[in-house]
LUMNUSE-663752 format. One record per residue: x, y, z of N, C-alpha, C in turn. Coordinates in steps of 0.2 Angstrom, whole numbers, padded with zeros to 4 digits, always signed. Layout:
XYZXYZXYZ/...
//
This chain:
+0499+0505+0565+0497+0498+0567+0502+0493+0563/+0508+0491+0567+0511+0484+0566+0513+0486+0558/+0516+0493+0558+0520+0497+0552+0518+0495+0545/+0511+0495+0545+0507+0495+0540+0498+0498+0540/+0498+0503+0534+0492+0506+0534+0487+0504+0532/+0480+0504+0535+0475+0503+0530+0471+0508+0531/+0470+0511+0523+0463+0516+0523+0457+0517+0522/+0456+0512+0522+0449+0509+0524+0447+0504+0517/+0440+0503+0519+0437+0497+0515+0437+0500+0508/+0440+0498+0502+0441+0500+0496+0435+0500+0492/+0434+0493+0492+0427+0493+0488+0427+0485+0489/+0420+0482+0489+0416+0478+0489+0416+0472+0482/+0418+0466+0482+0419+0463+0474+0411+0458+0476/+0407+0461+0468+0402+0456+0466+0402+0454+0460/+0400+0449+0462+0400+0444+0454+0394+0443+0452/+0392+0445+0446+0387+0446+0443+0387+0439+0436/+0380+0442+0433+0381+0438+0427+0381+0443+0421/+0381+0449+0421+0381+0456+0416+0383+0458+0420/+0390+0462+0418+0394+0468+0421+0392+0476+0420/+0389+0476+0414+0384+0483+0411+0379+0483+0415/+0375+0476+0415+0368+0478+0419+0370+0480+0426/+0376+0476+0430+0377+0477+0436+0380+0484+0437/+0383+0487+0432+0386+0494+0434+0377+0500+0434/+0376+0499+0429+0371+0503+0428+0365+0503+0433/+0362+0495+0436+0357+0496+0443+0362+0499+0447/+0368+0499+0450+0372+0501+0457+0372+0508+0455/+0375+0511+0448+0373+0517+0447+0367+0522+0449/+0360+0520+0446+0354+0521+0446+0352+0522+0454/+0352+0516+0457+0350+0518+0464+0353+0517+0471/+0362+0518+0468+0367+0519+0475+0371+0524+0473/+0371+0528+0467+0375+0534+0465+0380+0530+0464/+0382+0524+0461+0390+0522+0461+0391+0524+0454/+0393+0531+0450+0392+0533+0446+0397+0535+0441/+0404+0532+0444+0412+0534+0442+0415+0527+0441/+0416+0527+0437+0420+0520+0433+0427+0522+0434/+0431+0518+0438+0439+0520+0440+0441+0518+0435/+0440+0511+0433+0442+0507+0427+0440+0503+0424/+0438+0499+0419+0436+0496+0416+0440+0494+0412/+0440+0485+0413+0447+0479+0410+0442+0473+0407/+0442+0471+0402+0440+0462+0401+0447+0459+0400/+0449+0455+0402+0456+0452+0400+0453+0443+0405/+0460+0442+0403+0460+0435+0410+0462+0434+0416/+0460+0431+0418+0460+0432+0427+0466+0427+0428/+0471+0426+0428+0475+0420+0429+0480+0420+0437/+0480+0425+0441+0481+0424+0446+0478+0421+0454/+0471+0421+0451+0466+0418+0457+0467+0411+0457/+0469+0408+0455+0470+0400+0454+0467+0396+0459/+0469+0397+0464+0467+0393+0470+0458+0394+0471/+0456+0398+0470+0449+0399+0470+0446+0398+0462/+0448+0397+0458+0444+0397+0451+0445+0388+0448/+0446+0385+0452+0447+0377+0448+0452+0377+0445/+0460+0378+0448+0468+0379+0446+0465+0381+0440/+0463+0384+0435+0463+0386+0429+0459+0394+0428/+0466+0398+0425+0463+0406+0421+0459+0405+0420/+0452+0411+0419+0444+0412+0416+0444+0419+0413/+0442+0421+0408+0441+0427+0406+0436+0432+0409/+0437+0437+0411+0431+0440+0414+0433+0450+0411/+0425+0451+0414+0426+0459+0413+0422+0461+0419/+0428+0466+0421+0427+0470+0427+0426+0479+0427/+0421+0480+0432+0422+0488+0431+0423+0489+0441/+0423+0496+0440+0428+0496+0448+0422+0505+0447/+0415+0504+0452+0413+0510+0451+0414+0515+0460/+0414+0520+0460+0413+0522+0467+0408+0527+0467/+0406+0532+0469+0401+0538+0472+0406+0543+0479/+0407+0549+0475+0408+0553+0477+0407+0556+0483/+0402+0553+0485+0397+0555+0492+0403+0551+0496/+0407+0547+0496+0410+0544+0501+0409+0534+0501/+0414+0530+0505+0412+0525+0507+0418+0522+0501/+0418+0517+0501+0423+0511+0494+0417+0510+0489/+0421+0507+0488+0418+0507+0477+0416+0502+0478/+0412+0498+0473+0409+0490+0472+0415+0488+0466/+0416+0483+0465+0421+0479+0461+0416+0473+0455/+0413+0475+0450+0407+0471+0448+0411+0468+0444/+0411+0461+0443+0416+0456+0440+0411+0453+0436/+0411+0450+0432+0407+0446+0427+0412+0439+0423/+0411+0434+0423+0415+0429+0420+0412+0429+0414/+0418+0429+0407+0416+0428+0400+0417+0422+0396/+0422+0418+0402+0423+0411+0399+0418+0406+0404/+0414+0404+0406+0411+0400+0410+0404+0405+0414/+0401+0404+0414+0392+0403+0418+0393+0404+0425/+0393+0411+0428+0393+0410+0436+0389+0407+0439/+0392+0404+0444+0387+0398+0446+0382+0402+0454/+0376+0402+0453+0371+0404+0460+0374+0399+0465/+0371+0402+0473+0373+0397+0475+0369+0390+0477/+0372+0386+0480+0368+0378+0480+0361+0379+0484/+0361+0385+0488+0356+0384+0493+0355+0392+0495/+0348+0395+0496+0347+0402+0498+0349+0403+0504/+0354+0407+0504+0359+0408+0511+0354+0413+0516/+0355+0412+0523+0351+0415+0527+0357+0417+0531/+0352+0422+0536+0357+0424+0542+0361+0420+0544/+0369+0422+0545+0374+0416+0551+0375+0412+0546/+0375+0409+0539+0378+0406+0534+0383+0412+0535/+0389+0407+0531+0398+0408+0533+0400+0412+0525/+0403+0416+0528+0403+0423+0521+0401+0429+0523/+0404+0432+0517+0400+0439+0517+0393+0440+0514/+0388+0442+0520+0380+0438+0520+0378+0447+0515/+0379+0452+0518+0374+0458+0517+0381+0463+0517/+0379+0468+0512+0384+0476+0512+0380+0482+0516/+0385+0484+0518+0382+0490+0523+0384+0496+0517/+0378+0500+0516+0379+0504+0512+0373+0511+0517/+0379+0517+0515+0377+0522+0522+0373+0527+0514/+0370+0532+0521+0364+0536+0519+0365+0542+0522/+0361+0549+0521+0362+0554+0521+0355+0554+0525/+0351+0552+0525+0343+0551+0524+0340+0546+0523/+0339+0543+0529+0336+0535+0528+0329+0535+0526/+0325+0539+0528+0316+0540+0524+0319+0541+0517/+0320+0545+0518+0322+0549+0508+0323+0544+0506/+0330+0539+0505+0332+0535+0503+0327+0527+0501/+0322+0526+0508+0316+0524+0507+0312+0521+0504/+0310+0529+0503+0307+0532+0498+0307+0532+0492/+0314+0533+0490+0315+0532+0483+0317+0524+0480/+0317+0521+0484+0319+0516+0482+0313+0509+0481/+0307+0512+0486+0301+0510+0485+0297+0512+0479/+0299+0519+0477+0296+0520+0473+0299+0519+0465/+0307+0515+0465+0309+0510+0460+0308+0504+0460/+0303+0503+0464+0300+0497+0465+0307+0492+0466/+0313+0492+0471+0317+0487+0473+0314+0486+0478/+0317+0480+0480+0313+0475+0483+0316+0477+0491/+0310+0478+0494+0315+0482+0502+0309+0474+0508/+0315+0475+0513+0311+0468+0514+0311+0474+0524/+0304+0473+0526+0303+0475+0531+0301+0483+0531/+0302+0485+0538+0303+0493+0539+0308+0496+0542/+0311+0503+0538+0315+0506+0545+0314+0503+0551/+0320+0501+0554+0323+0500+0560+0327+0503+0563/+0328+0503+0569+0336+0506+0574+0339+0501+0576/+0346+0501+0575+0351+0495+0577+0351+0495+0585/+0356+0491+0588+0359+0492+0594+0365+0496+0596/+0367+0500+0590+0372+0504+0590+0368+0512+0590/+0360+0512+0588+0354+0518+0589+0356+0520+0579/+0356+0516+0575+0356+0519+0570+0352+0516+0565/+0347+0520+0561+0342+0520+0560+0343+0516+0552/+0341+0511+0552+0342+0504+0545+0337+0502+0540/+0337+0500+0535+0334+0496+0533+0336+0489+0528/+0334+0485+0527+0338+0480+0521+0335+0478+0516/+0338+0480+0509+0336+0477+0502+0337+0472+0498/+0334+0470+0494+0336+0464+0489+0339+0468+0483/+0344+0469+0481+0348+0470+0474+0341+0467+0467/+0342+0469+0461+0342+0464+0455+0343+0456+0454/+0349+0458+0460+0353+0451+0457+0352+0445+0464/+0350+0446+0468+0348+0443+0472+0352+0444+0478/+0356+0451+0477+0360+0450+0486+0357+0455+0490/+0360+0455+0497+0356+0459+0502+0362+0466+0503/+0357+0469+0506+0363+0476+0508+0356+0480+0514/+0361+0482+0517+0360+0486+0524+0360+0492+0523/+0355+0496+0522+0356+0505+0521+0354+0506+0528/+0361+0512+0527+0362+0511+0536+0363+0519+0538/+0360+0523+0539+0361+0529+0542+0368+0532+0546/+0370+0539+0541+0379+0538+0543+0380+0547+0545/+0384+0552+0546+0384+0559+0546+0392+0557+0543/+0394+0553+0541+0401+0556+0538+0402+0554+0531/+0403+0560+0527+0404+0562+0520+0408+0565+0517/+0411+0562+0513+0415+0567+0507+0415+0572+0505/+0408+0569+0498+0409+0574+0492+0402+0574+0492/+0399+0578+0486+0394+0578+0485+0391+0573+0479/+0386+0568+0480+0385+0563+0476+0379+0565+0473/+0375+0560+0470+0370+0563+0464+0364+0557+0466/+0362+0555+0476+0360+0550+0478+0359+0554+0486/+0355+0550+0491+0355+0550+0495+0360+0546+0500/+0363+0541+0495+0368+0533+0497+0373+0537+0496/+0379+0534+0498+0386+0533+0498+0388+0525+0494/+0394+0524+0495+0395+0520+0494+0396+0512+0500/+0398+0508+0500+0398+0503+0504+0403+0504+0511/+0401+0505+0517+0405+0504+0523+0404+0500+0527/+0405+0494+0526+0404+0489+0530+0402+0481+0527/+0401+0476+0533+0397+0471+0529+0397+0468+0536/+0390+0462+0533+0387+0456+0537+0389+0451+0536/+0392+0450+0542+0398+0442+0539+0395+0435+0546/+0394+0431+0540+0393+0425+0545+0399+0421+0548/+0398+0419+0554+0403+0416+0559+0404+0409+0563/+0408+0406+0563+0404+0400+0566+0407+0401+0572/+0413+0406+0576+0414+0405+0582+0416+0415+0583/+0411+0419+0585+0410+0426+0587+0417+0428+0589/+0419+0425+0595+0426+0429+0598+0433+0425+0592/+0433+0423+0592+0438+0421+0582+0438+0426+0579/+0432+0428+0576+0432+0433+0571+0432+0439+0573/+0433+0440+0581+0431+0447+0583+0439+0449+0584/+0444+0445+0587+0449+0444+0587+0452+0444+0580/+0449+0441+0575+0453+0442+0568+0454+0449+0564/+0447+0452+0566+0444+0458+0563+0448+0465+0566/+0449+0463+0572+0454+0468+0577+0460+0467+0576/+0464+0462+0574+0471+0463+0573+0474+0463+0568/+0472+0461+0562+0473+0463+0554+0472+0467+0554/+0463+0470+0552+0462+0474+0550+0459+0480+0556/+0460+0482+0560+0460+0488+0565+0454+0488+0567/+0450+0484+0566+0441+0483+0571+0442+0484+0577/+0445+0490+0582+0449+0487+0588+0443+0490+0594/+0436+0493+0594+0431+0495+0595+0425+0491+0594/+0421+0488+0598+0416+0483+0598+0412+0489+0602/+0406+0491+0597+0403+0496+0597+0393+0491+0602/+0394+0486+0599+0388+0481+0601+0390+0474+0603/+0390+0470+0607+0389+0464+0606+0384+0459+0612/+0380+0456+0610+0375+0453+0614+0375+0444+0611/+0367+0444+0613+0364+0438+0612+0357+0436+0613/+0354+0436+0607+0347+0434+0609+0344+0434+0602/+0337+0436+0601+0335+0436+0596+0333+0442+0593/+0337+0446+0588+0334+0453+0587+0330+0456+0580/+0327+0460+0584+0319+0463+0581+0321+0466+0572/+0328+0470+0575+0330+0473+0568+0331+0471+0562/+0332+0463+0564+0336+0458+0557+0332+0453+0557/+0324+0455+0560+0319+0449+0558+0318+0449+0552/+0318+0454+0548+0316+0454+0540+0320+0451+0535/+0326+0449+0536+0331+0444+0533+0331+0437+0533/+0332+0436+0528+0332+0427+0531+0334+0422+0533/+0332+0420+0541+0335+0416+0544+0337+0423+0553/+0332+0428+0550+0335+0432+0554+0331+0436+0561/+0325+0429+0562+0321+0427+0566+0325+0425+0574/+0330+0422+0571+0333+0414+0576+0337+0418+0578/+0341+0416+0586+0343+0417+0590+0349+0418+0589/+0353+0421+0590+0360+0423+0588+0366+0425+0592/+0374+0425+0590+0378+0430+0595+0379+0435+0590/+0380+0442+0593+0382+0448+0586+0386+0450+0590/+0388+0455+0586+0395+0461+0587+0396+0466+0581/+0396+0467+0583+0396+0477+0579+0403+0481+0579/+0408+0478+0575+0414+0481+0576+0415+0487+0572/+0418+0492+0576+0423+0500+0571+0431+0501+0573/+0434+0504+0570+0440+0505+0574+0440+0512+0577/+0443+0514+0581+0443+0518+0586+0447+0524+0584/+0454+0523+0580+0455+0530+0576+0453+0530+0569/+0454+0536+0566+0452+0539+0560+0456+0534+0554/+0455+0533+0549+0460+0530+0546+0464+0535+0542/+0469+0535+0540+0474+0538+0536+0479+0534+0529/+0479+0537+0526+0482+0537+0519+0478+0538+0514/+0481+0538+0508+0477+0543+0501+0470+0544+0501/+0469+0538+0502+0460+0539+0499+0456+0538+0508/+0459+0540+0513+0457+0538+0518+0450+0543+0520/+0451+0549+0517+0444+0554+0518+0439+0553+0513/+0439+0549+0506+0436+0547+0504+0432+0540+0507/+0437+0535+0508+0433+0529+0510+0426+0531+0518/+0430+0535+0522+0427+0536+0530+0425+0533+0533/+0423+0531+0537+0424+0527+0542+0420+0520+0541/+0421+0513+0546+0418+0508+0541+0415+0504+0547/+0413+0498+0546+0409+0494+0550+0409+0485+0550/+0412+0480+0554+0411+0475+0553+0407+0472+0558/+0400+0467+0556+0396+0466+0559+0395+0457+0560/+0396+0454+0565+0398+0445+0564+0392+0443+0569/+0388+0438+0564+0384+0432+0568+0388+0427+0568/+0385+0427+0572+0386+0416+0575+0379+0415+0576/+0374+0410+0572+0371+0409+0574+0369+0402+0581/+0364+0403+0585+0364+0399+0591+0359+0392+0591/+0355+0394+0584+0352+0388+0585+0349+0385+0577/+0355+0384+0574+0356+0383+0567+0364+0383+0565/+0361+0377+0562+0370+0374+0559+0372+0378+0552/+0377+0382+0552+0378+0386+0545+0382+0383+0539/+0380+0386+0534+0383+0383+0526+0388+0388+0525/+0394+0387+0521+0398+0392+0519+0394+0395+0511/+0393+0402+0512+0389+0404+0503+0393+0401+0498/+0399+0403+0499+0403+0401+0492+0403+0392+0493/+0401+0389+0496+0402+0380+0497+0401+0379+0490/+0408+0375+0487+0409+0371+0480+0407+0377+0473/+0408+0382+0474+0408+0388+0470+0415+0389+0470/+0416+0395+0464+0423+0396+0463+0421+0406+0466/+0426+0408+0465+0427+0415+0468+0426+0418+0462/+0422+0423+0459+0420+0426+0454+0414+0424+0453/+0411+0419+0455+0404+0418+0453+0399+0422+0457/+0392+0420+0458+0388+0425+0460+0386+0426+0466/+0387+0433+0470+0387+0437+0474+0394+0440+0479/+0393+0443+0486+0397+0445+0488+0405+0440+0487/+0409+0442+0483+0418+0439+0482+0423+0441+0485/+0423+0445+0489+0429+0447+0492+0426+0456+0495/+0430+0458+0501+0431+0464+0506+0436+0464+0505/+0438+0472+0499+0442+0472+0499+0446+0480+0503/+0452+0479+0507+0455+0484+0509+0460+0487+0506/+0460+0494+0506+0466+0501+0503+0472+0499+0508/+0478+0499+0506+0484+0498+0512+0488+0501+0509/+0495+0502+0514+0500+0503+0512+0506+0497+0515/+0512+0498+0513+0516+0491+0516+0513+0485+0516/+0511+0484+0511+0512+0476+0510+0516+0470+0514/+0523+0472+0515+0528+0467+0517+0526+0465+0522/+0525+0473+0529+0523+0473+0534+0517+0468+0538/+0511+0470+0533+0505+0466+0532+0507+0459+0532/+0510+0457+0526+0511+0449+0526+0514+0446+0533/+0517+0451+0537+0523+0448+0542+0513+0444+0548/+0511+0451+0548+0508+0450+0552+0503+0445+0551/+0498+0447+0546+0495+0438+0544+0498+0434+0545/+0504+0434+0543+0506+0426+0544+0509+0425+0552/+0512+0429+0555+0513+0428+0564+0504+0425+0565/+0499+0427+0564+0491+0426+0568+0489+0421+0562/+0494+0416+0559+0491+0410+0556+0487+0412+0547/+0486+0417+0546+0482+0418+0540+0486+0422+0534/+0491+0418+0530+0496+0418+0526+0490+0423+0519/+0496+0425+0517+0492+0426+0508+0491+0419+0504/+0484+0419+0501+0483+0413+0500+0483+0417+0492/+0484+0422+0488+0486+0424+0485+0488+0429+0484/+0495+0429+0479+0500+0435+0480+0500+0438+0473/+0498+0443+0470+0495+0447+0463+0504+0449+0461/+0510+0451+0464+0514+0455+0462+0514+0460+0462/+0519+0464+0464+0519+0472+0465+0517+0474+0457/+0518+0472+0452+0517+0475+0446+0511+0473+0442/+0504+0473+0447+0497+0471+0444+0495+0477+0439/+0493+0476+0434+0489+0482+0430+0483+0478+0430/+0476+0483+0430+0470+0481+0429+0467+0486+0426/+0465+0486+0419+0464+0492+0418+0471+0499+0417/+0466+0504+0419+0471+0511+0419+0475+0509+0425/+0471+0507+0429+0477+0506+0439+0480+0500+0440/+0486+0502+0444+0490+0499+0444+0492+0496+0450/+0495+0490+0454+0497+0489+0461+0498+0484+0461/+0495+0481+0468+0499+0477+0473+0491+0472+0474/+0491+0467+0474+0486+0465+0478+0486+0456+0479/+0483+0457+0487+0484+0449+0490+0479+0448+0492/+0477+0443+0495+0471+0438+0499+0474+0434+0503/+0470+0437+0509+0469+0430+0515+0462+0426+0516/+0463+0422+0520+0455+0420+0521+0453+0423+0529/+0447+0424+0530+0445+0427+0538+0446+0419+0542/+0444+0418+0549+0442+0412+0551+0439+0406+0547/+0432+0409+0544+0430+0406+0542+0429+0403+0532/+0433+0409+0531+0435+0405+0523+0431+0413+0520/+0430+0419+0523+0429+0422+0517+0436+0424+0516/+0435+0429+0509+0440+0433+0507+0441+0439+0507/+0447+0439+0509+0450+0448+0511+0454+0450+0506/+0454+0454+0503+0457+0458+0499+0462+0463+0502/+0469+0465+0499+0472+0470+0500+0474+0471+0494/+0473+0478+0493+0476+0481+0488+0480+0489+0490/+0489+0487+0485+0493+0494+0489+0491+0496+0481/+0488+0502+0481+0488+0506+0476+0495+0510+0472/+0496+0508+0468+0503+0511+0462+0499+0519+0457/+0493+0516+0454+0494+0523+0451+0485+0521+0448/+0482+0527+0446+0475+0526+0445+0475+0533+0441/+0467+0531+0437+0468+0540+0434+0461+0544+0437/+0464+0549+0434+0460+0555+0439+0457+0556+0434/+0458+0560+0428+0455+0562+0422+0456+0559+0416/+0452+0554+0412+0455+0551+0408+0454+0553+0401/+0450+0558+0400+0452+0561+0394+0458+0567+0394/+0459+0569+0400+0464+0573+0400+0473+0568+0399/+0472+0563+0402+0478+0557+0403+0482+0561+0409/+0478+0561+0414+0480+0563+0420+0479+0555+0425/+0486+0555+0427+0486+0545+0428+0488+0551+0437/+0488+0546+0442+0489+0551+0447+0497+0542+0451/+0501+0544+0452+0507+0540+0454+0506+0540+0462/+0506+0533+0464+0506+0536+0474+0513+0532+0475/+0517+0530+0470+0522+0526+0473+0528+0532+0477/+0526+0542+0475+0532+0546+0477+0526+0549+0484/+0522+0546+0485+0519+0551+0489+0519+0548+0497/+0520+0552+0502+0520+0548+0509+0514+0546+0510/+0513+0539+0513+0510+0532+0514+0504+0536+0518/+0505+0537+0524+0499+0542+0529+0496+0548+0527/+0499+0550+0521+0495+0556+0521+0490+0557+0515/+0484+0560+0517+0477+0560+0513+0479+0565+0506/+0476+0562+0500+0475+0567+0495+0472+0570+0495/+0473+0577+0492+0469+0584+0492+0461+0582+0490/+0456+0584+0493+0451+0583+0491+0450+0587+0483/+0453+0591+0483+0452+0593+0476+0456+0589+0472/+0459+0586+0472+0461+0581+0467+0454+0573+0466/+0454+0572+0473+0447+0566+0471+0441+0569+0468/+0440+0574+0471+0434+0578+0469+0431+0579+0460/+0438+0578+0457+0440+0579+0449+0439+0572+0448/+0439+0566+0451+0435+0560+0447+0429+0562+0446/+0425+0568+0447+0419+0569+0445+0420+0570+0437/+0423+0572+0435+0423+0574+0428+0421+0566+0424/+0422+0560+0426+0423+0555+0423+0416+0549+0424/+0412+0556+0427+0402+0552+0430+0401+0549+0422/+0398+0542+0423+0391+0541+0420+0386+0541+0421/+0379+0542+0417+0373+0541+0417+0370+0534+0416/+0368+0532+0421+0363+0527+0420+0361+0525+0413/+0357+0520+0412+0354+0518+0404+0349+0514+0405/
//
């Protein structure tokens, strides 16, 4: 695709106001149970999104074995993450809800009612026939458990990790057309209009809408491409309600969904093409970013409507870190998947909840 890879959704960036508590809830009841890395340092390259001025923050990067991208839980140390100005409903402009997949959607349920999270409605079945339901977090954001048959590894949850997201739109074929030529959405699995039954439990999520159900049509490839597995982008345009962007008059790191971010390779590649379809890097991190133990590349575009897309080319991450096994991808070919038994050996580096 346009001689640059993407291997799927990496991980998901939330901004919290505790980094610990947020690792620890996401571990307990989504298996995000591997800490890739852990940094507090200063953020000084986000400028354009942080009030032209560095912030100090601490981040951890967790994933789950079972499959899907990691969460990115980001907390600021020098300033108060600010909520947003108004409770975002359906079709508000952002990334609105995470798609987090399931082995077992009763199981799942189940266990989740009976840790008393906050679940808002019942089991549903989408328009695509896949059996759903939607949560409230601790922190106040939404997520989509979404019934899936494709898995990695073996995790210590009925969830995986994050494949997908609920993104609001103020003009449906803009972002379905942006969705598909950047990032490979090139499969429209659902798209209608009307008012639907499944996402009455959300809020705002009554009212009448246009949707679209995006996948891409082949399998992705590169290193971590059988880890991440397959993904999902899903875009309202609301039909009879004017929308707010979530992040409006907030900075990027404050509180909730920050950024979708994608695994790539070719960089250079990628910038051509953003920028040929209007949507430049509005931030360019340098080939020699260390965060933590990993190391890379990483840029931002905006979608149509002002969320934020993340790319990151992966340089180096560790496998096992008490061993000081760091694993290099700058000699390995771009398209080709690592051995599962080498991801599988992040198991060695689980935490336990607290």
């Amino acid at each position: 695709m346009n001689n640059y890879i993407i291997s799927g959704i990496q991980q998901v960036g939330i901004g919290v106001s505790n980094v610990n508590a947020g690792f620890n809830w996401y571990n307990k009841h989504f298996g995000m149970d591997i800490p890739v890395f852990e940094e507090a340092a200063e953020a000084n390259l986000m400028l354009p999104y942080t009030g032209g001025k560095p912030h100090q923050r601490h981040a951890i990067l967790a994933i789950n074995l079972k499959g899907g991208g990691g969460f990115e839980i980001w907390q600021y140390t020098s300033r108060t993450p600010q909520a947003p100005l108004f409770k975002a409903q359906l079709g508000d402009l952002g990334l609105f809800c995470a798609k987090i997949k399931t082995d077992d959607v009763e199981k799942t349920y189940a266990y989740l009612k009976q840790e008393n999270v906050t679940i808002l409605g019942e089991i549903s079945t989408s328009p695509i026939g896949k059996k759903h339901f939607f949560i409230v977090d601790a922190f106040g954001n939404y997520f989509e458990i979404i019934e899936d048959t494709v898995f990695f590894g073996r995790g210590l949850k009925h969830t995986g990790g994050p494949v997908g997201m609920i993104i609001g739109v103020s003009n449906l074929e803009t972002s379905i057309n942006f969705y598909n030529k950047i990032l490979g959405y090139d499969k429209i699995l659902f798209k209608g209009e009307e008012s639907f039954g499944d996402l009455s439990s959300l809020p705002g999520g009554s009212g009448k809408c246009k949707r679209a159900i995006l996948t891409h049509s082949k399998d992705r490839v590169g290193p971590f491409s059988k880890l991440f597995g397959n993904s999902y982008i899903e875009l309202i345009e609301m039909t009879n309600y004017s929308p707010r962007k979530i992040f409006e008059n907030r900075f990027w790191g404050d509180l909730g969904f920050i950024h979708l971010c994608f695994d790539i390779k070719n960089m250079n590649a990628l910038q051509k093409q953003c920028e040929s379809l209007g949507h430049p890097f509005t931030v360019d991190g340098g080939a020699g970013f260390e965060m933590g133990e990993a190391a890379g590349h990483f840029t931002y575009i905006e979608d149509p409507d002002g969320a934020l897309i993340e790319f990151v080319e992966t340089k180096k991450m560790p496998i096992m870190k008490k061993l000081g096994w760091y694993l290099d991808l700058s000699k390995r070919a771009p398209e080709k998947p690592l051995p599962n038994w080498m991801l599988k050996a992040l198991k060695f580096n689980r935490k336990k909840s607290t």
